[in-house]
C-alpha positions in Angstrom: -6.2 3.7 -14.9 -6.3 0.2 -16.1 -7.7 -2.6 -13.8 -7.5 -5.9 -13.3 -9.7 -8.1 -15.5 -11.2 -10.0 -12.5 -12.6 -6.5 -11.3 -13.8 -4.7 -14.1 -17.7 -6.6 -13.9 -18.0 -4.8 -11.1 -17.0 -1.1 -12.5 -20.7 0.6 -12.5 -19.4 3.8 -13.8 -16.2 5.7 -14.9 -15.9 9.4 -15.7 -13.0 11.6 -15.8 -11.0 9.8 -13.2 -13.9 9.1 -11.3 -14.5 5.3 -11.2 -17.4 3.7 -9.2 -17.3 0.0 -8.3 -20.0 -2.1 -6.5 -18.5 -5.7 -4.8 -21.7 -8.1 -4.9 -24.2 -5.0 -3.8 -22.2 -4.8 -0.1 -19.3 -2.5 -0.9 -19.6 0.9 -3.2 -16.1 1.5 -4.1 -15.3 5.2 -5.2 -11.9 6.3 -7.1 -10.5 9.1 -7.3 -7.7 9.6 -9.8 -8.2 12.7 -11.3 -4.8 13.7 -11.0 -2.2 13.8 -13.5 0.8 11.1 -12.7 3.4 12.3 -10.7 7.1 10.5 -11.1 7.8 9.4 -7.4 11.6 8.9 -6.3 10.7 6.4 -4.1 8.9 4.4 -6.3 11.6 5.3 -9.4 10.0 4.7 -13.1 5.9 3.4 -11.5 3.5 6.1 -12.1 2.0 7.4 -8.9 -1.6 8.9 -8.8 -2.9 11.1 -5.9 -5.8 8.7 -4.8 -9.0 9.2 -3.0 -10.4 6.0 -2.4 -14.0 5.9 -0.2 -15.3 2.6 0.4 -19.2 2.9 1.6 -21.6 -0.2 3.3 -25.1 -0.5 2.8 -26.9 -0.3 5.6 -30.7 -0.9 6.1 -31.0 -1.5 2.2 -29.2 1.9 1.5 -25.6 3.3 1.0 -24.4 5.1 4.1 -23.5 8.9 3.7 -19.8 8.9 5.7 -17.6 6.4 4.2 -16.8 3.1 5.9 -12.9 3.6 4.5 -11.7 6.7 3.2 -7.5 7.5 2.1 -5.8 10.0 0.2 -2.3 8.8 -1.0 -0.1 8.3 -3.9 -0.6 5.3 -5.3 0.7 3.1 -8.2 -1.9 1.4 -10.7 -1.2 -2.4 -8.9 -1.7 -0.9 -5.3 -5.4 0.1 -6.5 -6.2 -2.9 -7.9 -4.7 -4.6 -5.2 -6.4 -2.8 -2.4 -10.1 -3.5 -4.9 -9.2 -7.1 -4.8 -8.9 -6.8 -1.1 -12.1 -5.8 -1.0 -13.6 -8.1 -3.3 -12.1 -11.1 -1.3 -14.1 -9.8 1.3 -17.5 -10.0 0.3 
């Protein structure tokens, strides 16, 4: 997966897939993209990953446990890093 300049300060950790993001220490922003692209009709020659996005709050100086957002689509490489610059705008 390969993101948008703007948002890779805030890329904490990636792993297999597995990319963590923190937005200014109010959003934890897990990815999901362990899966191998799929070619989607719909979507004709964009890869498509099988995403599981969680977006957790802090709360009382801590992460909550159940997620504040949570999705499990397919999803092309510029709807992820649009739907991380969403969140970004919003801190």
């Amino acid at each position: 997966m390969t993101y948008d300049e703007k948002l890779t300060p805030y890329l904490r950790s990636s792993k297999d897939g597995h990319d963590v993001f923190v937005f200014n220490n109010k959003f934890l922003v897990a990815v999901n993209t362990n899966v191998n692209p799929v070619d989607d009709i719909d979507m004709g020659e964009y890869d498509t990953f099988l995403c599981e996005i969680s977006t957790y709050i802090k709360k009382d100086g801590r992460w909550c446990n159940a997620p504040y957002e949570f999705f499990l689509e397919n999803m092309t490489e510029a709807d992820v890093n649009k739907y991380l610059q969403e969140v970004l705008a919003d801190v």
